[in-house]
C-alpha positions as CSV (number, residue, x, y, z in Angstrom):
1,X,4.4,-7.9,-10.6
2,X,2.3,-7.9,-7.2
3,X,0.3,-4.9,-5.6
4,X,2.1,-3.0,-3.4
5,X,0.2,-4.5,-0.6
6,X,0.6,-7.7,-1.6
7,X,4.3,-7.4,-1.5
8,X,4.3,-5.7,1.8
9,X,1.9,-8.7,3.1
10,X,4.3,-11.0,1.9
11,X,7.5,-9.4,3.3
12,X,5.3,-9.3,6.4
13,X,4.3,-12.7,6.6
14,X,8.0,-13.8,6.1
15,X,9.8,-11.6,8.6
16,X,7.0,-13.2,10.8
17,X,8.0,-16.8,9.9
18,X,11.6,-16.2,10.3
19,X,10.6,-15.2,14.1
20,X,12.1,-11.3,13.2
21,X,8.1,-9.9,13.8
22,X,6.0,-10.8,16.4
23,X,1.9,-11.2,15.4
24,X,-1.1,-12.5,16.8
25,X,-2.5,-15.0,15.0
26,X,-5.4,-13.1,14.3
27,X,-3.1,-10.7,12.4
28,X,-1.8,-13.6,10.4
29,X,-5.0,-15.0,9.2
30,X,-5.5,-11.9,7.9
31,X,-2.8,-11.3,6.1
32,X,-2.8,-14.7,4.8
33,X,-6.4,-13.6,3.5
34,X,-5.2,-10.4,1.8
35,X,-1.9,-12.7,0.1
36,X,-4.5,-15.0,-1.4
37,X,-6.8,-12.5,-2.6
38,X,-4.2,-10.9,-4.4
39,X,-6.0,-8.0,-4.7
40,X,-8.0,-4.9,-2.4
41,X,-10.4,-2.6,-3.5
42,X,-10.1,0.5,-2.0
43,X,-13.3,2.2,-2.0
44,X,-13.5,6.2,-1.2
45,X,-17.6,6.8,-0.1
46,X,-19.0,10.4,-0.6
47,X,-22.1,8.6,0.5
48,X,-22.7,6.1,3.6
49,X,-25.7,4.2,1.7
50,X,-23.4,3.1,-0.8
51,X,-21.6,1.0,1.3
52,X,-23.2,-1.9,1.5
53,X,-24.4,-1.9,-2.4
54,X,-21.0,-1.6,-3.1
55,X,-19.7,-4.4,-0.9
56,X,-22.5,-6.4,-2.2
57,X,-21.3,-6.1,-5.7
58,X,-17.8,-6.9,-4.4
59,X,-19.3,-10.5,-2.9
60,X,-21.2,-11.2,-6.2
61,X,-17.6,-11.0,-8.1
62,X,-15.9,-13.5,-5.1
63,X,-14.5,-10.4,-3.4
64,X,-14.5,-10.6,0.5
65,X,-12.6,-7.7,1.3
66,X,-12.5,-4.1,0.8
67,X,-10.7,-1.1,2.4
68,X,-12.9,1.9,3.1
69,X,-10.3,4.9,3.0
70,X,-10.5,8.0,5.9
71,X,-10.7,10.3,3.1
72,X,-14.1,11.4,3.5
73,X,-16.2,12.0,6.6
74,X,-18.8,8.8,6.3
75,X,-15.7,6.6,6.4
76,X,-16.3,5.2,9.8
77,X,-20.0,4.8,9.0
78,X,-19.5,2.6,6.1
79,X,-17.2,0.5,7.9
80,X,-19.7,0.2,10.6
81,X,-23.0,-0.6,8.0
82,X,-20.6,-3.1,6.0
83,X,-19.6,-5.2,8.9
84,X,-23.1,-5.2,10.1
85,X,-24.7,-6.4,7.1
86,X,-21.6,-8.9,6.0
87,X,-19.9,-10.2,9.0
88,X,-17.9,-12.3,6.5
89,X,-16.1,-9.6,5.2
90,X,-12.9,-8.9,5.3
91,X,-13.3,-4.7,6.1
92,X,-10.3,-2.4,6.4
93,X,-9.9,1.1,6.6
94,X,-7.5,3.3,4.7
95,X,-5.9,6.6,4.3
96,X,-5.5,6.3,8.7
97,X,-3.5,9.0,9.6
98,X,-4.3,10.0,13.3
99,X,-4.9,8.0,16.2
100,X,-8.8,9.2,16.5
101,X,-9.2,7.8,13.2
102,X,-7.7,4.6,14.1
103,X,-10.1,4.5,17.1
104,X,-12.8,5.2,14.7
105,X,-12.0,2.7,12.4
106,X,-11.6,-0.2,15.2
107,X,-14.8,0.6,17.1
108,X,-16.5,0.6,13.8
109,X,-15.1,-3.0,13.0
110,X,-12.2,-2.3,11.1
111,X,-9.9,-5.5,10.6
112,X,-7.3,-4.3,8.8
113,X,-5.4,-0.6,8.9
114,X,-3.7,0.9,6.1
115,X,-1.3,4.1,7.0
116,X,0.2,5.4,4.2
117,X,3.2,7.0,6.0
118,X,4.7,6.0,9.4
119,X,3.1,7.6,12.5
120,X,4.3,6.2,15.6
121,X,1.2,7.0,17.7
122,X,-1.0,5.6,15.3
123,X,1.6,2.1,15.4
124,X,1.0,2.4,19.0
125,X,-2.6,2.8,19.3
126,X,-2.8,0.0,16.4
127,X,-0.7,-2.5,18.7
128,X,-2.8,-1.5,21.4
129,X,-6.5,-2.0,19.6
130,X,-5.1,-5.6,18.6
């Protein structure tokens, strides 16, 4: 059976084919990305400095993506030190429940969001962010 965010990247990818969802290309590529990695680690960092160890270790086992969850405060900081020192990276941020966060999380280079419920002003700020 697929992760849960695999599935949901696949339904999404298809709804998008079929012309029912309308996405940038941008937001294809990287859900194509997540579908062929198969797989996300979702990191929660009680310390900023361990972000880029961390995403190092990831890239030494042929990992290029992560999701940093908004569960702590340092969450935006370790999106921000990870895209800095890997630009290849495929960075998300999780656990975004408010718009501020979502700002957050896109001005620290944030590719990817991950909500675990539906919040309509964070789906509007999301669509207007890119």
């Amino acid at each position: 059976m697929l992760p849960a965010v695999a599935l949901v990247t696949v339904a999404v990818a298809v709804r998008a084919e079929q012309g029912q969802l309308s996405m940038s290309q941008d937001t294809m590529d990287i859900l194509d990305r997540i579908r062929r990695r198969g797989i996300v680690p979702v990191v929660i960092l009680d310390k900023e400095d361990l972000a880029e160890p961390l995403a190092e270790t990831f890239l030494a086992a042929g990992l290029d993506i992560m999701e940093v969850t908004f569960r702590t405060e340092i969450a935006e900081a370790a999106i921000r030190r990870v895209t800095a020192r890997f630009p290849g990276m495929l960075v998300g941020a999780g656990m975004v429940l408010q718009t501020e966060e979502l700002k957050c999380a896109v001005g620290a280079g944030a590719q990817f969001i991950v909500a675990p419920g539906l919040n309509e002003d964070v789906v509007t700020a999301s669509r207007q962010a890119g």
